[in-house]
Structure formats: C-alpha cells, structure tokens
C-alpha positions in Angstrom: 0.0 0.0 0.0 1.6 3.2 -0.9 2.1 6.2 1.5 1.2 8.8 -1.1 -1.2 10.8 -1.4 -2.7 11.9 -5.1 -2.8 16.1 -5.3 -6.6 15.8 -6.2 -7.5 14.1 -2.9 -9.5 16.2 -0.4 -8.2 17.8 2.7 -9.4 15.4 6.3 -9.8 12.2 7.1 -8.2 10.7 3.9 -5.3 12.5 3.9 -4.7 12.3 7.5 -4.8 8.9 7.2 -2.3 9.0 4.5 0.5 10.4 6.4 0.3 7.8 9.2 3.1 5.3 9.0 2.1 1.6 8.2 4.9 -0.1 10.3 7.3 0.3 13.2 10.0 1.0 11.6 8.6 4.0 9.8 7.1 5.3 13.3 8.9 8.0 14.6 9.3 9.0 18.1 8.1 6.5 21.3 11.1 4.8 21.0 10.5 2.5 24.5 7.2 1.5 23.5 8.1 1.1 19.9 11.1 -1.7 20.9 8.8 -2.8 23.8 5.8 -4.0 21.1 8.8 -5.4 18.6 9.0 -7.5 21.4 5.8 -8.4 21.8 4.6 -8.7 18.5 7.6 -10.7 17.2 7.3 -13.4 20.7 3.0 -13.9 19.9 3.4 -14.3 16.0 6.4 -17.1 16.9 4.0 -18.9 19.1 0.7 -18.2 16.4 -1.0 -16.1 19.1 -2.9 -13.0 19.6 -1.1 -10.5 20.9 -2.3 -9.3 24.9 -4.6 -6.7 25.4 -3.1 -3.1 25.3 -3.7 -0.1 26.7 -2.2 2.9 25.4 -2.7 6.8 27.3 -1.4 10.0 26.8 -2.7 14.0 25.3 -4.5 13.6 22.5 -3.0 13.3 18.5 0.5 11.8 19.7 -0.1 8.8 17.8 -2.2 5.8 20.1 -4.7 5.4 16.9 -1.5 5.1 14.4 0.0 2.8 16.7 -3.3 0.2 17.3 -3.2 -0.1 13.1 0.1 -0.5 13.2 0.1 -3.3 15.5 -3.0 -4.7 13.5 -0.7 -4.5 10.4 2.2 -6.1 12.3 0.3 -8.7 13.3 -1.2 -9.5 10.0 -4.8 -8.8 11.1 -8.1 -7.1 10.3 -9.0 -4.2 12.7 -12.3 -3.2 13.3 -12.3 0.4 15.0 -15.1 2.2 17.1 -15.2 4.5 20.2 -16.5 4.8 24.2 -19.3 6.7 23.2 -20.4 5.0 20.1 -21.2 2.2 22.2 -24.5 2.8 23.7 -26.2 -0.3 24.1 -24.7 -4.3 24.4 -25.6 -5.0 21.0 -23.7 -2.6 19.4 -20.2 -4.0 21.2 -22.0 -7.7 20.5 -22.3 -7.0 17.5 -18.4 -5.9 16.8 -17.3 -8.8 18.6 -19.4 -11.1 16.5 -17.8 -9.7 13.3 -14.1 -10.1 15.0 -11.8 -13.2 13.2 -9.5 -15.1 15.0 -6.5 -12.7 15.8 -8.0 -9.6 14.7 -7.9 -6.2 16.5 -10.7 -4.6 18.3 -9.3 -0.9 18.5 -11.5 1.3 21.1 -10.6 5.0 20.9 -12.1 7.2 24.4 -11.9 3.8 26.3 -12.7 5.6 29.5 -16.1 6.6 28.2 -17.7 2.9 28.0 -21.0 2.6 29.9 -20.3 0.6 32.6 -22.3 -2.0 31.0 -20.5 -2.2 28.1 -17.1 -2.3 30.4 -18.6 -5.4 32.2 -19.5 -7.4 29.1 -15.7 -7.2 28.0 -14.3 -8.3 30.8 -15.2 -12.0 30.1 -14.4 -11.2 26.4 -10.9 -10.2 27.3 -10.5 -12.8 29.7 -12.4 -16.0 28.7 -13.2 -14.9 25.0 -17.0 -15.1 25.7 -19.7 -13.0 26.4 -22.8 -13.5 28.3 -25.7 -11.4 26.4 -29.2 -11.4 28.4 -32.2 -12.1 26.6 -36.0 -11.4 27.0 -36.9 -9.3 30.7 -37.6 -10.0 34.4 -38.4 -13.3 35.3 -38.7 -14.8 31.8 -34.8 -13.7 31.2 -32.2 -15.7 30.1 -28.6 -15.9 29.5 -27.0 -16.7 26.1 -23.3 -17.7 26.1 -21.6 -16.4 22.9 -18.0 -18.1 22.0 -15.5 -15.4 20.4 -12.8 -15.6 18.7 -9.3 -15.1 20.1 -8.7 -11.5 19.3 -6.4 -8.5 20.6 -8.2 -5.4 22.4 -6.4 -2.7 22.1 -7.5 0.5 23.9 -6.7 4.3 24.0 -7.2 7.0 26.4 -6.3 10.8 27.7 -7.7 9.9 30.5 -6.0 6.9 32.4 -7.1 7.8 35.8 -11.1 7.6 34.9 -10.0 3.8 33.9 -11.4 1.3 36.9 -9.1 -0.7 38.2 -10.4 -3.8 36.8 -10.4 -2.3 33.3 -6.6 -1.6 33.6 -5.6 -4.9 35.5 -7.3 -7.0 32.4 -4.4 -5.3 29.9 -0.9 -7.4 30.0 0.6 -3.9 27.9 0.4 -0.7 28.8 2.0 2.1 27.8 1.9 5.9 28.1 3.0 8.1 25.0 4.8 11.0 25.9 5.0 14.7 24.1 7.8 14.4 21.0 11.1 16.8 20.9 11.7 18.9 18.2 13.8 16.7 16.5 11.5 13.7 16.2 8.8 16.3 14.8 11.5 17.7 12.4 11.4 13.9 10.8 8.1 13.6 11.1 7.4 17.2 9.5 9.9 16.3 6.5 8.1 13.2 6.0 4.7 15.2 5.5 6.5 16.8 3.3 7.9 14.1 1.2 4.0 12.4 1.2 2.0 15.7 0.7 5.1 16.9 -2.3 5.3 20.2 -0.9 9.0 21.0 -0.2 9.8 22.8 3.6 13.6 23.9 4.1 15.4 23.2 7.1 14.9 26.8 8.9 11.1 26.1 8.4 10.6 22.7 9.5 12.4 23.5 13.2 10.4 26.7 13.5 7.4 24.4 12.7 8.3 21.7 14.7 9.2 24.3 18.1 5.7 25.7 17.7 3.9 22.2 17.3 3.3 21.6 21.3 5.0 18.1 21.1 2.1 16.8 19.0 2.9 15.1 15.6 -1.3 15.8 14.6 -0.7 19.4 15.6 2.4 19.3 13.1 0.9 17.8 10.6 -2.3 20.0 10.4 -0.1 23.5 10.5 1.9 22.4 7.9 -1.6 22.1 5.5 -2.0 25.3 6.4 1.2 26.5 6.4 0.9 25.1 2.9 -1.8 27.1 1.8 0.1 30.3 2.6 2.9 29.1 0.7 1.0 28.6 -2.3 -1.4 31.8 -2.5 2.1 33.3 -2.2 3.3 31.4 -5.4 6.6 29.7 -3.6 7.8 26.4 -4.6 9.3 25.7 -1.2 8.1 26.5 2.8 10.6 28.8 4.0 10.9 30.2 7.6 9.8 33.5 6.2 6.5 32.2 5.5 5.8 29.5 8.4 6.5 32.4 10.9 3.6 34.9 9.3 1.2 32.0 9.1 1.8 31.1 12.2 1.5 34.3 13.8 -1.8 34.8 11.7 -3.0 31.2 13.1 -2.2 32.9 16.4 0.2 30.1 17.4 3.2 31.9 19.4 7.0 31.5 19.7 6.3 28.4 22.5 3.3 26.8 20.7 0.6 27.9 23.0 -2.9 29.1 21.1 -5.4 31.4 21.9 -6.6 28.9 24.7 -3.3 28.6 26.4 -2.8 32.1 26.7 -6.4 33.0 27.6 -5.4 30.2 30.7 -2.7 31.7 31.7 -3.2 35.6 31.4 -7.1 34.2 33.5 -4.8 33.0 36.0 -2.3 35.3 36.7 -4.5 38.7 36.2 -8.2 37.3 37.8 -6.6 35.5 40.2 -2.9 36.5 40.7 -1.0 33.6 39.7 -3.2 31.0 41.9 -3.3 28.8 43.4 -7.1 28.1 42.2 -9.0 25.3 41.2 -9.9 24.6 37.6 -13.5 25.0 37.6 -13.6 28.2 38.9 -10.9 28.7 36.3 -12.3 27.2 33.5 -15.4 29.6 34.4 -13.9 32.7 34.3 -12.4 32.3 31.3 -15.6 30.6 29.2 -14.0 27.1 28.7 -15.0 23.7 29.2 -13.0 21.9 32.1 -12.7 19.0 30.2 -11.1 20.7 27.6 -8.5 22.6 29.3 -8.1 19.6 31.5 -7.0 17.2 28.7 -5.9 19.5 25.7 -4.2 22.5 27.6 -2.7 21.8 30.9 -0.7 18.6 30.0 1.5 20.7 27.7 1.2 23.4 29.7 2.5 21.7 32.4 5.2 19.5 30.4 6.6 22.7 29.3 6.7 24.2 33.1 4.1 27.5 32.9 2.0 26.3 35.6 2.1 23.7 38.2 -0.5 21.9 39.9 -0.9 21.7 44.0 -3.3 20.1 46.0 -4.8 24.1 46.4 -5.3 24.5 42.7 -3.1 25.6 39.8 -0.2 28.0 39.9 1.5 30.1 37.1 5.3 29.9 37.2 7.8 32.6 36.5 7.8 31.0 32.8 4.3 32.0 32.6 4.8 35.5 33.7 7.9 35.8 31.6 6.5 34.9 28.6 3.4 36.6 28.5 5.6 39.7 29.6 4.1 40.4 32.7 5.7 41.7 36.0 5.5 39.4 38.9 6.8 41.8 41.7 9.5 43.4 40.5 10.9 40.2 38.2 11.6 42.6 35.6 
C-alpha cells in the first residue's frame, strides 16, 4: 500500500490517514514502546498467538490510533475500529465482537467513556473470549453464552485515571505516550513533506516543529495550512519566512501555546494572581470547558513548566509571567 497521497485528494480524514506510517519502523518517536511491542509482536506471531490486550494513554494526537493499526498490520490482522461513546447499548459492542476473526484487532478509541455496562460485558471477552448477552426481561430472562474468537483489544485513552481498576488490570501492555522533541517532529514534519510533495527547508521545519506543542497531529495540520500560505504566495518551497507569518496569523506563538493557552494563563495570573485556584472556577472565568482545558491544555502546559498543579489548585510559574511579559513583583 503506498504512503502517497494523489494532489486531487481532499483535505481530512483521507489525507490524515495518509500520512500515518504503516509499520514500526517507519514510526517515529516512542522509541521505548516502539522496541517494547517489537518485542511483543515478534514473541505472539512465533508462538501463532494473539497478541495481549493493550492499553495505550497520553494528550491527545500523539499517535495511540497510528499505533493500534500498526500493531494490527504487524500482526497481520483485520482491525475493526469504534469509540467509548459510540457504544451505547450491548448489542452494538455484541455486534463488533461477532464480526471479529480469529486474531483480529478490536481498536476502542475514548476507552474511558464505556458505559459501565459495556465495560462489564468485555471483561469475560478479554478474559475468557466469551460474552454473556441477556435475553428477554424480568423473570422470563435468560442468559446466552456467545463463544469469540481469540482476538487483541487494544484500547486508548487521555484519561488513564477515569480507567477502573479492573479495566486496567485485564491489559498485560500498557504504555503511556509522551509529548515528542523537536527533533523527532523535524522527521516527522519532513516526511509530511515528502508524502504531501510540498518541499519545507530546514529553517522552516524547526520553526514548525518548536511551535507544534509536542504533537505530531498538531504538526501535521499547520503544515496544511502553512501550505496554503505558501502557495497563495506562489513559492515552490516553505521557507521560515512564510511558516513564521502563518503562524502568527493562526495565532500560534514563539512556544506553541494558542489562543486557549494564553487565555489560561493571562485568567490565572490577572483574575486570580497567579493562583493557586481550582480549575472549575478557572475554566469559568475564562468561558471554557473543564474537560477541555483539562486534557488538551494543561498537560503541555504543564510539560513545558508554565503552571504547576498543588493540592490548592493551579499556579502560574515565572515562565508564565515571563513569557506573557508580565511583571511578577519586580521580576523585571
């Protein structure tokens, strides 16, 4: 299957999919969890089994999708793909499971948000390959065994802690994916490049990648629009010239941090000097979702040391104050 992408295709969902890498060895970054699953996956095909359950966690867009098909191409199997909230009712996951072949992957994105239904009917699937599905109501009700195939589950989640315990304790691999450096999103930017055959110099691709929050999806989609400028400006390459102005006009600063990040942090140092306070009446004072600022903002704003979190509430660091260029008591 090749990696590119025709000029004609349509920006979203096909071209995203386009730039995700196929094996391990084209994955860039995670490089524990990368050698980790070479491991695994070489050890379960040698003894012509499915590979454990995994469990993958971390911000969203640093790859725990990419990685479930690559371990589904690895293995040589069919994934079928759905999310937490898609499944509402047991026939919908009874239904995926039914469909599942022996060895294939069952990939479920938002794992956290299962109803706890649904998160009881795959604990015997996981465990026993069965499930029980209830049939008919109150006393005339019975219980229908279903055999399932041996298969791999492989879940992914920003939020580890909402996990119950015996959710996580039924996955033999887990893993947490961590933010990439700048070099790691240089390759991964260049690569983009290569697939989507728009040329980005050197100069370009580190300014891109320094601005990109640690987050290969975040690189990819500013360089599509990074693109765009490039080309209503008629030049043949992405220079730095031209990734700085559309950045700046995409409001993405010098550190990576958006019109949300700042909007945190100038909220928390100027409404309620520098904290500590807790996120809700944070998240309210600044119009925001907690939820959102919870899973998107504050783990890269925390990774990169502008706030820090106490059992009081949040807290802006000097960082904060320095680079928003405001004076904490005489700093400047």
């Amino acid at each position: 299957m090749s990696n590119i992408v025709d000029k004609k295709m349509i920006e979203g969902d096909e071209i995203e999919s386009s730039l995700r890498p196929l094996k391990l060895v084209e994955y860039v970054g995670q490089s524990e969890i990368k050698e980790m699953l070479k491991i695994y996956i070489t050890t379960a095909r040698l003894r012509e089994e499915p590979l454990d359950h995994v469990l993958l966690f971390g911000p969203p867009g640093l790859g725990k999708t990419t990685l479930a098909h690559i371990i589904a191409n690895e293995m040589g199997s069919g994934i079928k793909v759905t999310t937490g909230p898609a499944l509402t009712r047991p026939g919908d996951l009874a239904a995926i499971l039914n469909e599942l072949e022996p060895g294939d992957i069952l990939f479920i994105d938002e794992i956290h948000r299962l109803p706890k239904v649904m998160e009881e009917m795959l604990y015997s699937a996981m465990e026993d390959f069965v499930i029980d599905i209830v049939m008919g109501k109150d006393s005339g009700a019975s219980t229908l065994r279903m055999n399932l195939p041996p298969f791999t589950l492989v879940g992914a989640t920003t939020r580890f802690g909402d996990l119950t315990a015996p959710m996580r304790d039924r996955f033999g691999i887990i893993h947490a994916l961590h933010y990439y450096d700048s070099s790691e999103l240089s390759t991964i930017i260049k690569r983009t490049s290569r697939i989507l055959d728009y040329p980005i110099n050197d100069d370009a691709t580190l300014e891109l990648a320094k601005r990109s929050r640690g987050t290969p999806r975040i690189a990819n989609r500013l360089f599509r629009r990074i693109r765009d400028f490039a080309q209503y400006e008629n030049k043949d390459i992405i220079d730095k010239s031209v990734t700085t102005y559309a950045l700046d006009k995409l409001n993405i600063d010098s550190a990576g941090l958006d019109i949300t990040d700042r909007k945190y942090l100038e909220g928390l140092i100027n409404r309620f000097k520098g904290g500590p306070v807790g996120l809700e009446a944070l998240a309210a004072s600044i119009s925001e979702e907690t939820v959102t600022l919870e899973d998107v903002n504050e783990p890269y704003l925390l990774q990169e040391g502008f706030i820090i979190r106490t059992h009081r509430g949040r807290v802006a660091t000097d960082k904060a104050y320095q680079h928003l260029g405001i004076n904490r008591g005489g700093l400047f």
